[in-house]
DRENPA-3360 file (N, C-alpha, C; in nm, 2 decimals, always signed):
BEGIN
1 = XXXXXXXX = +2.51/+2.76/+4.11/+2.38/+2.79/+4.04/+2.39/+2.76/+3.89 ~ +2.50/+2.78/+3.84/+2.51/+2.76/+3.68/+2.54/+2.61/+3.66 ~ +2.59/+2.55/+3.74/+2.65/+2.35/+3.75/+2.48/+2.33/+3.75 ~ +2.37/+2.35/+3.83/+2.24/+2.31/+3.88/+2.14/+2.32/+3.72 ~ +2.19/+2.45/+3.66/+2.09/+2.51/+3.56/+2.15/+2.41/+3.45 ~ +2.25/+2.38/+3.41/+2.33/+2.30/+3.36/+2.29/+2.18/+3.34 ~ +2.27/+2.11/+3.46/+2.23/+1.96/+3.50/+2.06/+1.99/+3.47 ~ +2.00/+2.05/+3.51/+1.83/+2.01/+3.48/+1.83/+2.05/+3.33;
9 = XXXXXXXX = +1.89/+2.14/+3.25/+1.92/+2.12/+3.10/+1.93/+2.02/+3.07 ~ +2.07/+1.93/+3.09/+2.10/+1.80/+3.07/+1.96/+1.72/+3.07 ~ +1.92/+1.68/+3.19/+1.82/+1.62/+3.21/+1.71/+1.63/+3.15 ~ +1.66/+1.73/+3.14/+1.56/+1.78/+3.02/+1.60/+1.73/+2.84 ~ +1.72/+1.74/+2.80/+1.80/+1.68/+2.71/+1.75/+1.57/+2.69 ~ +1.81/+1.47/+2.82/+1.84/+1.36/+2.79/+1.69/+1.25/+2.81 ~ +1.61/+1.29/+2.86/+1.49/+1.25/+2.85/+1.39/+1.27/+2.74 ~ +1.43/+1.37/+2.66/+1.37/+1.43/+2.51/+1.46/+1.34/+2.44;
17 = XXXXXXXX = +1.54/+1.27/+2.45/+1.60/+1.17/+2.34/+1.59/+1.07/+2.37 ~ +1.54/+1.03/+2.50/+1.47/+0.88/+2.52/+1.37/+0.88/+2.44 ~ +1.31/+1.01/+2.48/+1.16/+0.97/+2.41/+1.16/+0.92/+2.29 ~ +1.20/+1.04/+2.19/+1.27/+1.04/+2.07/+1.30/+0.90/+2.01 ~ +1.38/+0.81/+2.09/+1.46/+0.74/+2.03/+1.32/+0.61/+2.05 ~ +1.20/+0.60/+2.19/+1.09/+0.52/+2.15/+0.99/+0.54/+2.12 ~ +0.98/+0.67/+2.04/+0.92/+0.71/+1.99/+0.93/+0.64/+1.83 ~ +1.08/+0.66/+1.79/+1.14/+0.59/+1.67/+1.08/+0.47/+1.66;
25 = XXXXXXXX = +1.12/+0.36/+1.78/+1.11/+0.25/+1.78/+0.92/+0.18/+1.75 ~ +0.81/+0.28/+1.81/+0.71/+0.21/+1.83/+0.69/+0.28/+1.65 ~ +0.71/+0.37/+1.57/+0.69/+0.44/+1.43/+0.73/+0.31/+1.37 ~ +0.81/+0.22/+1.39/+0.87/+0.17/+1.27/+0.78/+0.03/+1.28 ~ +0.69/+0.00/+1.41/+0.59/-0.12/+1.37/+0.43/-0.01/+1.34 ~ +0.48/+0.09/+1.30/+0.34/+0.13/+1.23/+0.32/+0.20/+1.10 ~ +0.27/+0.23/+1.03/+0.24/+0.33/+0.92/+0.07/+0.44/+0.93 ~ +0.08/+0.51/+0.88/-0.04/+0.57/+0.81/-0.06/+0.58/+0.70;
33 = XXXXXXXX = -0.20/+0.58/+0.64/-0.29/+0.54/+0.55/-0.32/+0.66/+0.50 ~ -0.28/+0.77/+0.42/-0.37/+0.87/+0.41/-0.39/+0.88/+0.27 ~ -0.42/+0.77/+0.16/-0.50/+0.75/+0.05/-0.60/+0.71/+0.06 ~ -0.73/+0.68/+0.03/-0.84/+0.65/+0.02/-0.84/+0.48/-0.07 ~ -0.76/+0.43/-0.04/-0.74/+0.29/-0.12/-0.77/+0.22/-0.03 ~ -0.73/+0.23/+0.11/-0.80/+0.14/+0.26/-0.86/+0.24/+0.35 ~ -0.93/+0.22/+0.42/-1.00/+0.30/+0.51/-0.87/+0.39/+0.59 ~ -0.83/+0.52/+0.60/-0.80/+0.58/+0.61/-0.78/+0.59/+0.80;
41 = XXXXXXXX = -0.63/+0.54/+0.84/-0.60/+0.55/+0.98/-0.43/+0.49/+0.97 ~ -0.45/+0.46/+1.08/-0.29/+0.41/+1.16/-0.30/+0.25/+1.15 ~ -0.23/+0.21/+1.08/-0.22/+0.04/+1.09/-0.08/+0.00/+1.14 ~ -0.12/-0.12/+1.22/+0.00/-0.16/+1.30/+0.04/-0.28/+1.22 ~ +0.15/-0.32/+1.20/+0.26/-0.37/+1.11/+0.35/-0.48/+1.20 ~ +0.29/-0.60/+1.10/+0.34/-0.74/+1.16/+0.43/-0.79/+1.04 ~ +0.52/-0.89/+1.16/+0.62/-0.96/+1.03/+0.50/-1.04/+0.93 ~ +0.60/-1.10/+0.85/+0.50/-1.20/+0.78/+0.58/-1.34/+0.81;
49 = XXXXXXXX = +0.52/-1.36/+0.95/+0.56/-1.52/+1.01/+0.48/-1.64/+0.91 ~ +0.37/-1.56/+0.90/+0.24/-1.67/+0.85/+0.26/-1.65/+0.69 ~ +0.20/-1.71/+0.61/+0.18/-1.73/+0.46/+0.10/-1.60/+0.44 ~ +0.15/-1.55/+0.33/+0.05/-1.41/+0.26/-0.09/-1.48/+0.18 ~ -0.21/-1.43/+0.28/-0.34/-1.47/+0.21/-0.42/-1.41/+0.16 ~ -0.49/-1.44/+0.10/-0.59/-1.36/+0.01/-0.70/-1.27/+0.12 ~ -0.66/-1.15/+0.11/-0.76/-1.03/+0.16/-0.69/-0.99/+0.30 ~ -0.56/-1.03/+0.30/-0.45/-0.94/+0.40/-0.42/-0.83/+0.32;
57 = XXXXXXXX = -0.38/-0.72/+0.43/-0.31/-0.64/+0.41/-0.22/-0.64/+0.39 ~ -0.13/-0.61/+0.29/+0.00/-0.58/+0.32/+0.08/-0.46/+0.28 ~ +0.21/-0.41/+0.33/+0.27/-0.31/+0.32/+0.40/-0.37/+0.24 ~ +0.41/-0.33/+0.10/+0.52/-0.36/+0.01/+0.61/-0.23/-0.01 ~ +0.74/-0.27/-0.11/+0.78/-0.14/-0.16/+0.78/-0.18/-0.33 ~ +0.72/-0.09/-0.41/+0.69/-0.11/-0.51/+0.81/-0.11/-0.59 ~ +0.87/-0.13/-0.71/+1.03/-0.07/-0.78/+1.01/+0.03/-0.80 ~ +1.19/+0.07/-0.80/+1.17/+0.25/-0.85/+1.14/+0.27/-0.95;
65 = XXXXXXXX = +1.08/+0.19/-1.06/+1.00/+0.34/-1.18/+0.87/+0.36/-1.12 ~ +0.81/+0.28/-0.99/+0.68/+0.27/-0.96/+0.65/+0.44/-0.90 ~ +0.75/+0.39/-0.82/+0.81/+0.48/-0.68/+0.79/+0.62/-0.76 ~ +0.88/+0.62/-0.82/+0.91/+0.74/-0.90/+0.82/+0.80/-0.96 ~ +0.74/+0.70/-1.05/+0.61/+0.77/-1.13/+0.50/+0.80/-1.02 ~ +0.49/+0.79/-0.91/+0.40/+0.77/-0.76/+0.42/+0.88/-0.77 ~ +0.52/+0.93/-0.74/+0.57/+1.04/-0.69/+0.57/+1.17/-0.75 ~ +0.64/+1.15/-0.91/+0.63/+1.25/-1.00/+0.44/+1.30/-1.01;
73 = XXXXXXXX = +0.40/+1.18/-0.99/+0.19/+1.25/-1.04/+0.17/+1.30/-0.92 ~ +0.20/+1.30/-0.76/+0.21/+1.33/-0.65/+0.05/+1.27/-0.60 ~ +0.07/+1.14/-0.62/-0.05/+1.03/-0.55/+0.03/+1.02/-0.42 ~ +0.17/+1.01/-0.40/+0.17/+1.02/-0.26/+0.29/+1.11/-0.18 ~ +0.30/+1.16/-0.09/+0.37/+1.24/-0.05/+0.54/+1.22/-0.07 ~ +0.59/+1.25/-0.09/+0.77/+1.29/-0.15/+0.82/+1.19/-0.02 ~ +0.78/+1.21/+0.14/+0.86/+1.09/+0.23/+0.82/+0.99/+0.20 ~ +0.70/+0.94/+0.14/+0.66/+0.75/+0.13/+0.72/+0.71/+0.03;
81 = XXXXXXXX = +0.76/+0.58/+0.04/+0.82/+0.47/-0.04/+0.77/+0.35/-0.04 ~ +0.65/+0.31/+0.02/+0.61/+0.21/+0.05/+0.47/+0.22/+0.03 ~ +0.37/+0.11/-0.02/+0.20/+0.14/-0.05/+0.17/+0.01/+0.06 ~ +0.06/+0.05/+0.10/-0.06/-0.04/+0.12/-0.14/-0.09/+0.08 ~ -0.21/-0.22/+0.02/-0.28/-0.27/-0.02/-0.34/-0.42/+0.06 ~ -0.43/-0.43/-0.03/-0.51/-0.55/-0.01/-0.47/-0.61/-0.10 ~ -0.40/-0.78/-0.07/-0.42/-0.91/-0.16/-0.53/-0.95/-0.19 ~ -0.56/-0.92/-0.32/-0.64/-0.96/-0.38/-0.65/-1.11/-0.45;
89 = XXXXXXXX = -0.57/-1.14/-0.52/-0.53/-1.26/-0.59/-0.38/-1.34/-0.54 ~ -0.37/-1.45/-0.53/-0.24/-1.56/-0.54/-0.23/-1.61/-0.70 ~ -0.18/-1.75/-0.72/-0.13/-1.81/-0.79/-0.32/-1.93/-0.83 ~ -0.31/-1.97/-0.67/-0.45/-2.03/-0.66/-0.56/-1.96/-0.70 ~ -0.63/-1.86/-0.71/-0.70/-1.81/-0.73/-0.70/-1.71/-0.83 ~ -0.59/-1.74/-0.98/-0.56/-1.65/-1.08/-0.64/-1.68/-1.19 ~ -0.73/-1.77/-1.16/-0.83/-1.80/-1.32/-0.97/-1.73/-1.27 ~ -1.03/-1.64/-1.12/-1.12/-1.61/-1.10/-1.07/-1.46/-1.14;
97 = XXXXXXXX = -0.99/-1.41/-1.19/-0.91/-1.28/-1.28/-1.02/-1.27/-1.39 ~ -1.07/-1.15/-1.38/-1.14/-1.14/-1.52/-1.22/-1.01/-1.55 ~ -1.22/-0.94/-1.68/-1.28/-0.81/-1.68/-1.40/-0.84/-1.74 ~ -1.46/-0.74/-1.68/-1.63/-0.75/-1.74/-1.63/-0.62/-1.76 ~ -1.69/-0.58/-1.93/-1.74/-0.45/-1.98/-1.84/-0.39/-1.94 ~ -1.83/-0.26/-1.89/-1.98/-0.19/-1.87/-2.00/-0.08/-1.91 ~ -2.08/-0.14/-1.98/-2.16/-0.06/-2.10/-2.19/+0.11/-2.05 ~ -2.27/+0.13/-1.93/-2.28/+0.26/-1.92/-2.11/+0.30/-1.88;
105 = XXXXXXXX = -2.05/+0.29/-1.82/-1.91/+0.38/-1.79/-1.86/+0.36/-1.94 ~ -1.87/+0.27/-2.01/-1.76/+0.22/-2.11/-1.62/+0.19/-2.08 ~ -1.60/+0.12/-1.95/-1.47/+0.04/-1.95/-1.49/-0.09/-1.87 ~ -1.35/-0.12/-1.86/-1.42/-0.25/-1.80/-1.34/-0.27/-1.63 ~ -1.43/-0.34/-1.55/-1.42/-0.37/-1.44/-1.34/-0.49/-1.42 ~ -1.29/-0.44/-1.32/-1.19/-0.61/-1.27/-1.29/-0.64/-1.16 ~ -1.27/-0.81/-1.16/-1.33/-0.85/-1.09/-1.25/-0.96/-1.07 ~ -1.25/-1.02/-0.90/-1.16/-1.15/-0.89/-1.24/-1.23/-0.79;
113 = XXXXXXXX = -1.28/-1.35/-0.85/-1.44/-1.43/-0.84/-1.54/-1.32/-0.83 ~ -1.61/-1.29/-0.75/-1.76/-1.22/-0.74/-1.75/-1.06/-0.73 ~ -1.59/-1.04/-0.64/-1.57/-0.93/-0.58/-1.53/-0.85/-0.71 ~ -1.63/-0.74/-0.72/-1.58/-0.59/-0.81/-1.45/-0.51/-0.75 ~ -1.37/-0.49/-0.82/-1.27/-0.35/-0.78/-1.28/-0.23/-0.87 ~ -1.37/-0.28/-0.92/-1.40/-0.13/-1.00/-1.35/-0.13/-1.15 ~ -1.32/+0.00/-1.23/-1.32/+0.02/-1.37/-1.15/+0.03/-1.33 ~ -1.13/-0.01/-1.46/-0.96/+0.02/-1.50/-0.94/+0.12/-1.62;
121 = XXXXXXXX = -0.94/+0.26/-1.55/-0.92/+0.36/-1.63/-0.82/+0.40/-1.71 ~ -0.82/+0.48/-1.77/-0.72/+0.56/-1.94/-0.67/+0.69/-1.88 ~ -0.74/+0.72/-1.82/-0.67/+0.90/-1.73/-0.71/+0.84/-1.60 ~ -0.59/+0.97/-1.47/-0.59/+0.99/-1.38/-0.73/+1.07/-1.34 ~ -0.73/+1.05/-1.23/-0.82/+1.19/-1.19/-0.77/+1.33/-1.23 ~ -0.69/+1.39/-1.28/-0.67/+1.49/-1.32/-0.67/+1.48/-1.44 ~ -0.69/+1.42/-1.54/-0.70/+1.38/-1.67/-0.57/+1.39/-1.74 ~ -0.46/+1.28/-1.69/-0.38/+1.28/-1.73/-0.36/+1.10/-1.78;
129 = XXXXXXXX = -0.27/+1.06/-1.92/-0.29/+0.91/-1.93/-0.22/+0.84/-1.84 ~ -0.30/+0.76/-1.84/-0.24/+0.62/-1.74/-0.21/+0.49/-1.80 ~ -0.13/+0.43/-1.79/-0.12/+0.28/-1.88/-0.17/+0.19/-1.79 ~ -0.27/+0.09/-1.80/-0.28/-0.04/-1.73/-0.22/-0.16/-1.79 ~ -0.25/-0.23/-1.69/-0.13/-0.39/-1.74/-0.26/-0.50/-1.82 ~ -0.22/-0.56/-1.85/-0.34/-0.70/-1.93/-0.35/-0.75/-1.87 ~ -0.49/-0.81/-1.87/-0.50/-0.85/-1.82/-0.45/-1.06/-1.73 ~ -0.41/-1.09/-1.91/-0.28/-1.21/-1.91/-0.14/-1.17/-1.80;
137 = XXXXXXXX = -0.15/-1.07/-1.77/-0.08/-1.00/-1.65/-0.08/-0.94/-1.55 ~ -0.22/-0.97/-1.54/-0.25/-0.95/-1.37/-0.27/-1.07/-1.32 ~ -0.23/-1.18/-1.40/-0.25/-1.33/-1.30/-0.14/-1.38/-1.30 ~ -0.13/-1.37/-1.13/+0.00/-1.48/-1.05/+0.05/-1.60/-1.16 ~ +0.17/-1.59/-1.23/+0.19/-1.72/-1.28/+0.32/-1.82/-1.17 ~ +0.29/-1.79/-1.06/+0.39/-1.87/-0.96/+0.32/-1.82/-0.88 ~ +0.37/-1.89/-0.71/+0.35/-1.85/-0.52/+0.40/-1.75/-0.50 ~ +0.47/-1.69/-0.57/+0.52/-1.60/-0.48/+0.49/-1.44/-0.56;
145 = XXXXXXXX = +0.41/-1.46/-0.63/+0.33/-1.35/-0.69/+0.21/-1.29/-0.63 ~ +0.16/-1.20/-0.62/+0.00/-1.14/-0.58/-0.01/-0.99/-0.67 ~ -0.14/-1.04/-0.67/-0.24/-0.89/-0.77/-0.23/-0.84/-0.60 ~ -0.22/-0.71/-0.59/-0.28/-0.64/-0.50/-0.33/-0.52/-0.54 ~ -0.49/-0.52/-0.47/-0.56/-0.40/-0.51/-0.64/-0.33/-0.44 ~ -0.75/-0.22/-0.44/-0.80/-0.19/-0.33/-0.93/-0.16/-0.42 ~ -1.05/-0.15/-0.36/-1.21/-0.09/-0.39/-1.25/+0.01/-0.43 ~ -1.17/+0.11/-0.41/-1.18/+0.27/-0.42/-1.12/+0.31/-0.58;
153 = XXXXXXXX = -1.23/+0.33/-0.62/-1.17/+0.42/-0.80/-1.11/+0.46/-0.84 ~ -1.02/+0.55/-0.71/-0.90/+0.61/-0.78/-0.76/+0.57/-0.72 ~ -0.80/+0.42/-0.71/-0.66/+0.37/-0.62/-0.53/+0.35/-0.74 ~ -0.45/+0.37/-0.71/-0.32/+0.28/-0.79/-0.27/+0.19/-0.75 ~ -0.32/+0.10/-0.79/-0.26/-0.03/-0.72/-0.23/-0.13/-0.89 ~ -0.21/-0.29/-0.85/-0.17/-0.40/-0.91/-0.20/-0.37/-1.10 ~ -0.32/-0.30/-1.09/-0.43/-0.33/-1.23/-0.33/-0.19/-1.33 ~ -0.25/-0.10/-1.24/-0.17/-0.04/-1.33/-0.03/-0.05/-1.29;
161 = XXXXXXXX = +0.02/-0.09/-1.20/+0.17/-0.15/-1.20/+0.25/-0.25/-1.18 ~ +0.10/-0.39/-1.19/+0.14/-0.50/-1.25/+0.14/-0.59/-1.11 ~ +0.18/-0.72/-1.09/+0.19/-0.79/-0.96/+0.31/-0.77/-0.88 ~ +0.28/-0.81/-0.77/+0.40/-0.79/-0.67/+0.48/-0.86/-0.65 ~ +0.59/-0.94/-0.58/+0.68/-1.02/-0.57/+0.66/-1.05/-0.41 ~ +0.72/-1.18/-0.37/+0.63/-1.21/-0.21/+0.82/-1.11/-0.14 ~ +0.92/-1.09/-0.24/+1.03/-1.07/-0.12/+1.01/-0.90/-0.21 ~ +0.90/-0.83/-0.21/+0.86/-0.66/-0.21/+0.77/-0.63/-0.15;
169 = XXXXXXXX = +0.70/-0.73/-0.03/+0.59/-0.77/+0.09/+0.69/-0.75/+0.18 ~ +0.68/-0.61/+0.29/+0.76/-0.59/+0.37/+0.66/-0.69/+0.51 ~ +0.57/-0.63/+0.52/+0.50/-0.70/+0.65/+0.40/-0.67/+0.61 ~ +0.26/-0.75/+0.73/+0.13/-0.71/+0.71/+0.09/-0.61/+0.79 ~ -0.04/-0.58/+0.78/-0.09/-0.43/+0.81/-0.22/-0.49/+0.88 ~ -0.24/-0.42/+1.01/-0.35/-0.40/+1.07/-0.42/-0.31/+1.14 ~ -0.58/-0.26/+1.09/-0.59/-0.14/+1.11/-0.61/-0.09/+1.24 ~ -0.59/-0.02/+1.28/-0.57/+0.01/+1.46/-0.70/+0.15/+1.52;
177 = XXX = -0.64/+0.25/+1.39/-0.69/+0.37/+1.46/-0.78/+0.44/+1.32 ~ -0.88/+0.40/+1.32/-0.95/+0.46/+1.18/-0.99/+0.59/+1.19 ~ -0.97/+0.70/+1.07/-1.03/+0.84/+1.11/-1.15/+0.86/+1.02;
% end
């Protein structure tokens, strides 16, 4: 009786760490989104077989003062290390970089050709300061650079921690499950 209770234990075990273990396996080609910088869900996570283009997704890891200051303002939770964005800008497309003043908010908007991403603010949403980069520094000066940014006003992205490097592009991002 006790060898039987034993063994379907076992089994019960050892089937909870199959799972477990592809459960691991399908987590690591996915992430979640729970900032308001991309539409908010589950995106599934491809190598980067193909060239990084303008208005992919991708999932980078920023450097550690990035990381760190992310973290310290608590824009994102203490387990992420990694952001999501949208390429915005290349190397090719670094002279359509450009801020336009507006007069009612009083700052100024980035824009890359037509497309607005909004104002480049002085405080956080909690009214705390924020440094942004120049503009002479939000344009790719080589290929293997990108502005990455997102639409949403209170994103942190490229316009305050500068461009990205193509080997800090872990893989691309596709959105799967939107909430």
């Amino acid at each position: 009786m006790k060898i039987r209770l034993k063994s379907k234990a076992l089994k019960i075990y050892l089937i909870f760490f199959i799972f477990m273990i592809i459960l691991k396996i399908i987590a690591m080609n996915y992430t979640i989104v729970i900032t308001e910088s991309l539409p908010l869900g589950i995106y599934k996570l491809h190598s980067l077989k193909d060239t990084i283009k303008i208005g992919d997704i991708v999932q980078f890891k920023p450097d550690e003062d990035t990381v760190k200051f992310i973290k310290n303002r608590g824009y994102l939770p203490e387990i992420a290390d990694t952001l999501v964005k949208e390429v915005a800008a290349d190397y090719n497309n670094k002279d359509e970089i450009k801020l336009v003043y507006d007069t009612n908010l009083k700052l100024n908007l980035l824009y890359v050709g037509e497309k607005n991403y909004g104002p480049i603010y002085f405080k956080d949403s909690r009214g705390r300061d924020i440094q942004s980069v120049s503009l002479k520094d939000l344009k790719p000066k080589n290929s293997d650079e990108f502005l990455l940014l997102s639409s949403h006003y209170k994103s942190y992205d490229s316009r305050y921690f500068g461009l990205i490097s193509k080997k800090q592009i872990l893989k691309k991002a596709e959105i799967k499950i939107k909430f």
